[in-house]
C-alpha positions, -999 to 999 in steps of 0.1 A, spaced: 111 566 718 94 533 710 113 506 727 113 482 692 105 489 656 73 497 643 76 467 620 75 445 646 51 460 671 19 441 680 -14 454 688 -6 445 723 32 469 722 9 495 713 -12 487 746 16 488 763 30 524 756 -1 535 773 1 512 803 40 523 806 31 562 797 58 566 768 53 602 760 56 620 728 88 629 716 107 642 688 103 610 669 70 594 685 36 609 674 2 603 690 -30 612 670 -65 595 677 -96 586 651 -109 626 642 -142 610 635 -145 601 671 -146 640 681 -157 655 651 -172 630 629 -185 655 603 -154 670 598 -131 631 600 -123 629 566 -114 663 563 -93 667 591 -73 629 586 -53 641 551 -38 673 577 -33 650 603 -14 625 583 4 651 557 17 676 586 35 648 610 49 627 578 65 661 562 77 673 597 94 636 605 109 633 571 126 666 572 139 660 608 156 627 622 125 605 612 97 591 633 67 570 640 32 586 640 8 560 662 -26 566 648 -50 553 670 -42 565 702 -52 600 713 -29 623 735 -26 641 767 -17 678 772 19 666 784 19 642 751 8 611 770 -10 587 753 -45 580 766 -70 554 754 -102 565 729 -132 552 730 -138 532 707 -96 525 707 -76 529 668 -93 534 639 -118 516 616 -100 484 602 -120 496 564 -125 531 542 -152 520 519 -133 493 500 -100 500 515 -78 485 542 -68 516 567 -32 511 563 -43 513 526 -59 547 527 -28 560 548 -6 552 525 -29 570 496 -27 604 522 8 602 521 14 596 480 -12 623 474 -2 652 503 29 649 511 55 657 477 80 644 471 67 613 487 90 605 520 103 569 524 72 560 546 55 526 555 23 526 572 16 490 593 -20 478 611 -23 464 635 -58 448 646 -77 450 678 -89 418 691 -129 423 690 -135 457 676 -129 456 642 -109 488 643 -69 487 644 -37 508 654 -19 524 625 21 530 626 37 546 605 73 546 602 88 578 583 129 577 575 147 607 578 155 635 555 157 614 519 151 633 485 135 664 506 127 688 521 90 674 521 58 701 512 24 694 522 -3 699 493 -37 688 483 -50 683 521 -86 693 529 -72 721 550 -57 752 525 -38 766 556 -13 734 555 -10 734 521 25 746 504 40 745 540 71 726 552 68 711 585 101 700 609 94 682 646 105 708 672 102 686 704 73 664 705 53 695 678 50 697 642 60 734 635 68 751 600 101 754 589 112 789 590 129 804 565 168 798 574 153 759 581 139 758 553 176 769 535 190 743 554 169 715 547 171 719 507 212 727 513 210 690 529 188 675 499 216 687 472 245 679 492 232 639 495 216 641 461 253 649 450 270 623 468 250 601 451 254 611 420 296 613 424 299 574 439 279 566 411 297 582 385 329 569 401 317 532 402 308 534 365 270 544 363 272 581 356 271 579 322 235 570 308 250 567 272 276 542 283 268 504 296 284 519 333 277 479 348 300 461 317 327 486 317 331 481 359 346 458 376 339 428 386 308 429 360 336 432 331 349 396 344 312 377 341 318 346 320 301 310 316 311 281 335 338 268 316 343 294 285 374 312 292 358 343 276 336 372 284 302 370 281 281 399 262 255 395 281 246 391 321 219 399 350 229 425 372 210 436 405 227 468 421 209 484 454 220 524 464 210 539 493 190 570 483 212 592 514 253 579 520 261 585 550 297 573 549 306 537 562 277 525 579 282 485 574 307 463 595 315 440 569 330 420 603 295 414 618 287 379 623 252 380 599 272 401 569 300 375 572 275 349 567 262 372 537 296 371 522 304 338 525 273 325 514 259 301 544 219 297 539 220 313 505 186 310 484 211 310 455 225 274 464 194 263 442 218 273 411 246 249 426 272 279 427 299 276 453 317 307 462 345 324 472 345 350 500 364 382 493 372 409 519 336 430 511 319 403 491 315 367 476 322 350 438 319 321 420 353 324 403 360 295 367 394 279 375 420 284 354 413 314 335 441 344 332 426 368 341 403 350 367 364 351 351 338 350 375 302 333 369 284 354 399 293 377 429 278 393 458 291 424 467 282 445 496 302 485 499 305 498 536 288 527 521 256 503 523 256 500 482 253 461 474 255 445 445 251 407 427 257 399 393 251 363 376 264 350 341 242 320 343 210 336 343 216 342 303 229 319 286 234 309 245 208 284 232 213 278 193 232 308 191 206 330 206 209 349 241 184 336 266 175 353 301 157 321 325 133 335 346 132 312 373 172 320 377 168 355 378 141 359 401 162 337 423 190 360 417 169 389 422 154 378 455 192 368 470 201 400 463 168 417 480 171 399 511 207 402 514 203 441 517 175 440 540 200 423 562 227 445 551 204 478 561 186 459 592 224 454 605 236 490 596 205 505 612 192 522 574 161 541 575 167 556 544 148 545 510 172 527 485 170 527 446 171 486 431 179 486 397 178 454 376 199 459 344 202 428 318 238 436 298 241 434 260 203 428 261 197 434 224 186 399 209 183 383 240 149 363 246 131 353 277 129 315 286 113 300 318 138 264 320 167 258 305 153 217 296 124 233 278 137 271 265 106 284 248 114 319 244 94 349 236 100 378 218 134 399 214 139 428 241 154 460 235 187 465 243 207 478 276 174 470 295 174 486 334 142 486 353 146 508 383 125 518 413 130 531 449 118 514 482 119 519 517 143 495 533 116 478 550 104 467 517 137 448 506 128 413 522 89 417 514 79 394 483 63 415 469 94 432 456 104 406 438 72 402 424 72 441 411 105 433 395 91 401 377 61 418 364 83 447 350 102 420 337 76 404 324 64 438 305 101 448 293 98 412 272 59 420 263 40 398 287 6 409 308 13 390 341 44 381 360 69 355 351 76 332 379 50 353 408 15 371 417 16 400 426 18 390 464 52 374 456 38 340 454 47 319 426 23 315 395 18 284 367 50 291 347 37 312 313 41 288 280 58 308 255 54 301 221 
């Protein structure tokens, strides 16, 4: 068992699981650079390599595989020569081409995220890469170099890669239905079963979203709702220190809007004063189940009688809500992947603007817009998250690039609409 996570392992943690002899295990993986013992046949053998340990971890209790480091007949690790693996495939980053093995030969593609590490001097690098556990599975291996893998499911039996029997095999797709069916039933019972219905304005709170100062319910709001992919029951103290701070917004990014909140027993609102039934302007909402969710009336908003979503205050909206799961999940121990959904409510007529002091909007979006995508947990606090959000934002309102970010999540010239 590694003795931190593979996200935050250095070049030199790697070092030292061979110094300290950490042997192979049911969820810790050795395999060294096949071009280093049979260079003729690397490329070849890599896609197996790759494919066989990311199906078998996925269908058991997840895993790391450490590519790089070569292993011993009692699974310790042992130091090649030359160490990792080269830093570049052609054009490629290694980590890159990893990623590309595991997309292409390993269906459906397991919640796995591959991170290099480089060698001081050598221009090679270690490779981790960090599989969760039994998400939309059972996990086949196809399209490898090597026919004999191919249409196989692997499990980890000790510190080996074996093929799932038969009554394994039964188990592991009994397993997929019975999570892809809780899923489907919290869903349903918080509102979003129904694709012909608007599930996020019928719910509550959503229902309550209202301007600051209009004692009436808006038609249109940003929503941002986060499911993990497997429930596994309540796996988030909503008492811990860090979600506390969550709920009660201290540190919030969203402070730029100049919201002050509320704290409620699982989540956080900004609630308008004086209005039967109370309306609310934003929450953040996070489910012991792991489910979070943040909703903001401000981010659309009525100029010259037209529905406007601002940019700048939903990517701020949007990113809140990201990095408050990946504390959420870091806290609850998730390894699962999660499905983020970004849903705009009574979108029909609403235009995009960048500032509210200079609304220049674009055209009209369709209506009940949701742009939805799944993600490893890891992925939640990386930028570029937000960034695939605000380009498929971007495209939903029929722009070419991003609204407020590049690609690598940093911010761009703000577009002039005309």
């Amino acid at each position: 068992m590694l003795p931190k996570r593979a996200a935050d392992m250095t070049d030199a943690d790697v070092e030292q699981l061979i110094t300290d002899v950490v042997l192979e295990a049911e969820t810790l993986d050795y395999k060294s650079d096949p071009a280093i013992r049979q260079p003729a046949e690397a490329a070849k053998r890599l896609d197996g390599i790759v494919a066989r340990a990311t199906s078998a971890f996925a269908d058991s209790g997840g895993g790391v595989l450490v590519l790089g480091v070569d292993e011993g007949p009692k699974g310790e690790p042992l130091r090649s020569t030359p160490p990792g693996f080269p830093a570049m495939y052609g054009r490629e980053r290694a980590d890159e081409h990893i990623e590309k093995i595991i997309t292409r030969c390993v269906v459906p593609r397991p919640a796995a995220t591959v991170y290099q590490r480089e060698i001081p001097n050598t221009g090679r690098v270690y490779l981790l890469v960090d599989i969760a556990p039994r998400g939309a599975g059972p996990h086949q291996v196809r399209n490898t170099s090597n026919s004999e893998l191919d249409g196989r499911y692997y499990i980890r039996l000790g510190r080996e890669s074996v093929v799932a029997d038969h009554y394994q095999l039964r188990q592991l797709f009994a397993e997929a239905l019975e999570s892809a069916s809780r899923v489907r039933e919290y869903l349903q019972r918080y509102g979003f079963g129904d694709p012909d219905r608007d599930g996020f304005a019928l719910k509550f709170p959503a229902s309550l979203l209202a301007p600051r100062g209009e004692a009436r319910i808006v038609q249109s709001a940003f929503l941002v709702t986060i499911v993990p992919e497997v429930l596994r029951g309540e796996v988030v103290d909503t008492d811990d220190e860090q979600i506390q701070r969550l709920l009660t917004r201290q540190n919030s990014p969203v402070g730029q809007l100049g919201y002050e909140a509320q704290p409620t027993l699982e989540g956080r609102m900004t609630v308008i004063a004086g209005t039967t039934p109370p309306l609310l302007e934003s929450y953040f909402h996070v489910h012991r189940s792991g489910y979070v969710e943040a909703a903001n009336s401000q981010v659309v908003k009525m100029v010259e009688g037209r529905p406007l979503v601002f940019a700048h205050a939903a990517v701020t909206v949007l990113g809140e809500a990201l990095r408050g799961a990946a504390v959420v999940h870091r806290r609850a121990g998730t390894r699962d992947r999660v499905q983020v959904a970004v849903h705009i409510r009574g979108a029909m007529g609403t235009r995009l603007a960048v500032d509210p002091r200079e609304p220049r909007p674009t055209e009209y979006v369709r209506p009940g817009l949701t742009i939805a995508a799944t993600f490893p947990v890891e992925l939640l606090g990386d930028a570029r998250t937000v960034a695939f959000f605000d380009h498929r934002l971007a495209q939903a309102f029929g722009l070419k690039e991003g609204l407020m970010l590049n690609r690598d999540g940093t911010e761009r010239p703000r577009p002039i609409f005309g």
